[in-house]
Each structure stands twice: as structure tokens, then as C-alpha cells.
N, C-alpha and C positions, 0 to 999 in steps of 0.2 A: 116142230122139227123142220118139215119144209119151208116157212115162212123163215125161220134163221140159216137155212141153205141159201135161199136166193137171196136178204138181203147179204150175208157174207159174200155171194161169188159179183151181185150189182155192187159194193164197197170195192172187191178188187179189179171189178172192170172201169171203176172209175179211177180210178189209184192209178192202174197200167195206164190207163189213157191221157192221163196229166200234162205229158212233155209234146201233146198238141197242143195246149192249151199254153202252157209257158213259151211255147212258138209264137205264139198271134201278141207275147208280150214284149217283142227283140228288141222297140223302140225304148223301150222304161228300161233305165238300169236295173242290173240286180238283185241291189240293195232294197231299195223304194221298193219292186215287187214282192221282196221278200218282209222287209216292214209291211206294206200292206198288208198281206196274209196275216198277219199279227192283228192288226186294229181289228179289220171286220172279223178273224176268227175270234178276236174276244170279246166284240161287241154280237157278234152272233150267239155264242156259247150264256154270256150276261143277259140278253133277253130270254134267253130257253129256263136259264135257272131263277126269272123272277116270273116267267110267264107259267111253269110248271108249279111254284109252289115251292122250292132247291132252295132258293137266296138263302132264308136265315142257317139253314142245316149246314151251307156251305161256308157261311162265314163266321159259325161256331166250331164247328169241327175240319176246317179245311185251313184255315190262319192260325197254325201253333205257329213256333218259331222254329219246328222241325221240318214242321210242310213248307215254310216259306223259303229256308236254306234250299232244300232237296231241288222241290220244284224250280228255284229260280234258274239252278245249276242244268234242268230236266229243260226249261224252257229256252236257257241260252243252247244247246247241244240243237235242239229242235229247228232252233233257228238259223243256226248254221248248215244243219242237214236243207234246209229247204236252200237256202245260197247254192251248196255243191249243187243240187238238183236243178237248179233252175239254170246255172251256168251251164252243167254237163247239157242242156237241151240247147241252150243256146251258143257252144261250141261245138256244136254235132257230136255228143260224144255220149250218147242215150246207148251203146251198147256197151258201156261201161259201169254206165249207172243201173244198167239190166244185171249186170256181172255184182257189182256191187250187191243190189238185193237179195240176190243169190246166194252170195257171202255170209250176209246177214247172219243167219240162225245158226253159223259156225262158229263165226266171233262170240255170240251170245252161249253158246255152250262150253268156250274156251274161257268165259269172261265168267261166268258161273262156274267153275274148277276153280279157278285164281282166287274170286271173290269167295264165293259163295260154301265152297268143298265141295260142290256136286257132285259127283263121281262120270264118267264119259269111259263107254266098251271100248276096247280094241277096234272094233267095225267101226264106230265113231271117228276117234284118234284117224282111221284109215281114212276115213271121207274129207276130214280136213285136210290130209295131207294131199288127198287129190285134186279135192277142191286150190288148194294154193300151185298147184301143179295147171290145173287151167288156167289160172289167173297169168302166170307164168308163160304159159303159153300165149295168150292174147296180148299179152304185153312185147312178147319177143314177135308175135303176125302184124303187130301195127307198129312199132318200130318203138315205141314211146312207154315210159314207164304208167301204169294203168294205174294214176294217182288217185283219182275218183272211186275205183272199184275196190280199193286198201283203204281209204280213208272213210269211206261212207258207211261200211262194215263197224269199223272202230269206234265212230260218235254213235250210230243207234245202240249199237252193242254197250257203252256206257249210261246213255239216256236207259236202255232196259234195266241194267244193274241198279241205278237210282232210284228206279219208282218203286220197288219194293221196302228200299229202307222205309217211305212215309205212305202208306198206302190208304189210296182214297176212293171211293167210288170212280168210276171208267168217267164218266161225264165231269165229276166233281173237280180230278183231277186234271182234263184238256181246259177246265176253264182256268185253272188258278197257274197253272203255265203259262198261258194266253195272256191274261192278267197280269202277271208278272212280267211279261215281256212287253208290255204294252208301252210302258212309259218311255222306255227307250226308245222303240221301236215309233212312236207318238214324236218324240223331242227330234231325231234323224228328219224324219219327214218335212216337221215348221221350220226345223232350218234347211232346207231342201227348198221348200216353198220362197221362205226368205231370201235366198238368194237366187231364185228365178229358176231352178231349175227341175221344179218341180212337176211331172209328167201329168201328173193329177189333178194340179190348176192352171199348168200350160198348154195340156195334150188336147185332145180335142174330146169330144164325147163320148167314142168309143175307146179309147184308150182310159177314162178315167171308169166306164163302167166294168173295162175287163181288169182294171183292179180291183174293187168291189167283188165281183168275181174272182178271184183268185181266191180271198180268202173266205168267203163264202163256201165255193166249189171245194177247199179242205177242208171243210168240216162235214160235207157230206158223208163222205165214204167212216171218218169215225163216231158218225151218229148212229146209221148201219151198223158198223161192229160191235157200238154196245149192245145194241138190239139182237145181232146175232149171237154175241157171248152169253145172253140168258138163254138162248135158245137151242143151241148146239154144246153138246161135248169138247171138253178144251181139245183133245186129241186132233179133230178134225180141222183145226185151223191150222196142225202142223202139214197139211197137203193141199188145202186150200191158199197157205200165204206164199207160194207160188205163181198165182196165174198173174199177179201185177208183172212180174219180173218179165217171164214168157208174151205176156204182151208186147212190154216193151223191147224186148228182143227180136220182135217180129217188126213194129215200128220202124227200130233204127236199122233192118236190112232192108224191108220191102216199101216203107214210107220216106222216111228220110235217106234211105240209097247213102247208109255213111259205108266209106269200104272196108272189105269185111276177105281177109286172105285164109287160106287154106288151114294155116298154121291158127288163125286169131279162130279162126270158125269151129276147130277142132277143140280149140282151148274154151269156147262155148260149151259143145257139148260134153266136154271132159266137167268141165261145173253142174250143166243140168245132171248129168248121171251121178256126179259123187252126193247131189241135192238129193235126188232119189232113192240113195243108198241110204243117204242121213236118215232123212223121214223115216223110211220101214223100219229101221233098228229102232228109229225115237219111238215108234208107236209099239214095237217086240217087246220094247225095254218099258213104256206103262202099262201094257198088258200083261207082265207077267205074274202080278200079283195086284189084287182089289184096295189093295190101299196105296196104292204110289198112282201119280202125278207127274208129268214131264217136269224136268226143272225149271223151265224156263222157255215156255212157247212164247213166240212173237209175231204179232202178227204184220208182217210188213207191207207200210205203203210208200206209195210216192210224195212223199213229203211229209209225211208224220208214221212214224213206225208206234205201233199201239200194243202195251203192253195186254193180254188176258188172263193170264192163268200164270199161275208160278210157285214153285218148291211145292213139297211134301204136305200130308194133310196135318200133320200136328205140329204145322207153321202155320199157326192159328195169325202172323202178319202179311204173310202171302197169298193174299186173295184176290178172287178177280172183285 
């Protein structure tokens, strides 16, 4: 129990702390960064599964051509989630993508209704309404429609509906996403390279190791999580997949000084309270009875939001 406390709360302390690290990346486009993240996270994840012993299980039971649709659909969502994130850092606009995180687990409750039938309390229904009511707010204290903090919600929140249609083991399926994303993400790069303007063969030494790092450094915090979802109760990561967002809310007032008005700060904390209202009903509502399940915890990171636990127990395909 303890050893899946700490690693879940060290995965969200490295989650929160990310948009320092896509700071020190301003010179590399984007794109390139966010391709990287791809190559080394699937050349990382492909030595873990031939190094553990995974390979054959995962390219028997992980390559239908139901995993392959899902995932690919799971992989591109992912890959655009890390773009938004790595722009919102290098736009100054981390207290949006803090807002966004925070959003997260509403969309995924609204998206579970739609999709799924889940059922969502009155007390629910109320916190997303508050929640859109901060958003609202911080959009009207910075003058500017809060595109990051609406859209970043909407891709995890689909990337989470997806992985339950084809569900794989927590490891089996970051690799075959990664995997799947690779080739594109491979082919962007050589013609990047090919036409010179490649950070990676142009940049100097340190710019080509903190790409390597990049995607490396994401796969840390969801090696962590698998580790911590054998280890902990699903419930508990509905109050622990928090502290990324709350970090970087602290980041983008007290580190990056992005500005932050009376009206945008109040529309903050109108998000974190309606966040906190969510949770306790989430956790009211699986404890009311020994056989329910939240419908749909997520555990969010910065730059890969990581599905755990999901639907009811005699959704014998909704498993962590």
C-alpha cells in the first residue's frame, strides 16, 4: 500500500513538473519534440517488453485488428495531447493547461453518459456546471478564449473512452500506441533531417540529449502508475490525479510569473472547488455499495493521461 502511495504521488510529481522541462526545449519545434517523445517512448516501452519477457504475449494478444484500429485512433489523440502541452508551455499558457487538467475527469464523466450510459448525481451534473463556470471565468480575466483548457479536456476524455472498447494490459497497451505512432512520427523526423532542419542532427549536444529525454522522461511517471494501480484501490487515484494540475498551477503563477487577474484567479479556484466536490460524490457514489466501481477514473498526466480502472464489475471488458 505504501510503496503504490509514493510511487503514484513521485508519477504525479513528475507529470506536474514537465512544462519545466518542455521550457529548456523553446529551440526545437513542436512537432520534432513531440515526434521524439514517440520514437524514444516506443523504443523504451519495446526494450521493457523483450527485456521482461512481454514480446511474445504482446504480439499475440495485443495485434487483433481491433487493438490495432483503437490503439492507432488512442495513439494519434495522445499525440496531439502532448503538441497542445508542449505549445501551452511554450506560449506561457501552463495555467491553462493546469485548468484543462482539471477539466479532465468532467469531460470523462460527460463522455461516459453519452458513450457509455453511466449514470452522473445531480451533485455531479452541479460540479460540471461549475467547473465550466471557471473556465468561463479565466477566459473572461485573461481576455482570450481559454482554447487549451476546452480542447485538452475533449482529446484525453476520447483517448479514455477508447481504451476500454480494446483493453490491454496498462504496459501492453502504452506500447502498442507508441508503436503505432512511430512510423509517422519516424518518417516527419528523416524528412526534417533531410531537409536540414533537423534539431536533433543540427542542434548541438544538449538539445539532441533533451530530446532523448523527453521521451524517455514520459514514460517514467506511466511505469509508476502501473506499479501503483496493482497496488492501490482505483478510488484513490480519483484524489490523487490532482496534484499534476495543482503543481502546475503553482508553476505558471509563482515560476513562470504568466499574469494571472482577480477575475482569471477566482475562475481557478472556482475549478479546483468544483474538482473537489466532484471527487467526494465520485468516492460517496462507489462506496455506497460493495459491488460498484467509479465508471471511469483517470488518471491524468502531463502529456499522457493513463487510463486505471473503469465501469462496473460485471464488465468483465473493463479492466485495469
Amino acid at each position: 500500500m505504501l510503496q503504490g502511495l509514493v510511487c503514484a504521488l513521485a508519477a504525479y510529481a513528475v507529470a506536474g513538473v514537465f512544462p519545466l522541462y518542455w521550457r529548456l526545449l523553446d529551440a526545437a519545434p513542436l512537432l520534432q519534440v513531440a515526434a521524439h517523445c514517440v520514437v524514444w517512448a516506443a523504443t523504451t516501452f519495446t526494450v521493457l517488453l523483450v527485456a521482461t519477457g512481454q514480446w511474445r504475449d504482446f504480439w499475440t494478444l495485443g495485434l487483433t485488428r481491433k487493438n490495432v484500429l483503437v490503439y492507432a485512433l488512442a495513439g494519434a489523440l495522445l499525440t496531439f495531447n502532448h503538441v497542445v502541452m508542449i505549445y501551452g508551455t511554450a506560449s506561457r499558457n501552463v495555467l491553462e493547461l493546469s485548468a484543462g487538467l482539471f477539466l479532465a475527469p468532467f469531460m470523462d464523466a460527460v463522455l461516459a453518459r453519452i458513450v457509455l450510459g453511466e449514470p452522473i448525481s445531480w451533485r455531479q451534473y452541479a460540479s460540471i456546471a461549475c467547473s465550466l463556470l471557471g473556465v468561463g471565468l479565466v477566459g473572461v480575466g485573461s481576455t482570450l478564449v481559454p482554447i487549451i483548457a476546452l480542447v485538452l479536456p475533449v482529446t484525453t476524455g476520447m483517448y479514455n473512452i477508447l481504451k476500454p472498447m480494446a483493453p490491454l494490459e496498462m504496459l501492453h497497451g502504452y506500447a502498442l500506441e507508441a508503436l503505432l505512432a512511430l512510423p509517422l512520427a519516424a518518417a516527419y523526423l528523416i524528412i526534417e533531417s533531410a531537409r536540414g532542419a533537423s534539431v536533433f542532427v543540427g542542434g548541438g549536444s544538449s538539445d539532441s540529449c533533451l530530446l532523448v529525454g523527453a521521451g524517455l522522461l514520459s514514460v517514467v511517471p506511466l511505469l509508476l502508475l502501473t506499479r501503483a494501480a496493482m497496488l492501490l484501490p482505483t478510488v484513490s487515484f480519483s484524489a490523487l490525479q490532482y496534484i499534476a494540475p495543482i503543481i502546475q498551477l503553482c508553476l505558471a503563477s509563482f515560476y513562470f510569473q504568466e499574469p494571472l487577474t482577480w477575475l482569471a484567479l477566482v475562475g481557478c479556484g472556482v475549478i479546483v472547488l468544483a474538482a473537489v466536490a466532484f471527487t467526494c460524490e465520485s468516492i460517496r457514489e462507489a462506496s455506497k455499495a460493495n459491488d460498484l466501481l467509479p465508471a471511469l477514473y483517470t488518471i491524468y498526466l502531463y502529456g499522457s493521461p493513463v487510463q486505471s480502472s473503469l465501469g462496473y464489475l460485471d464488465r468483465p471488458s473493463l479492466e485495469v
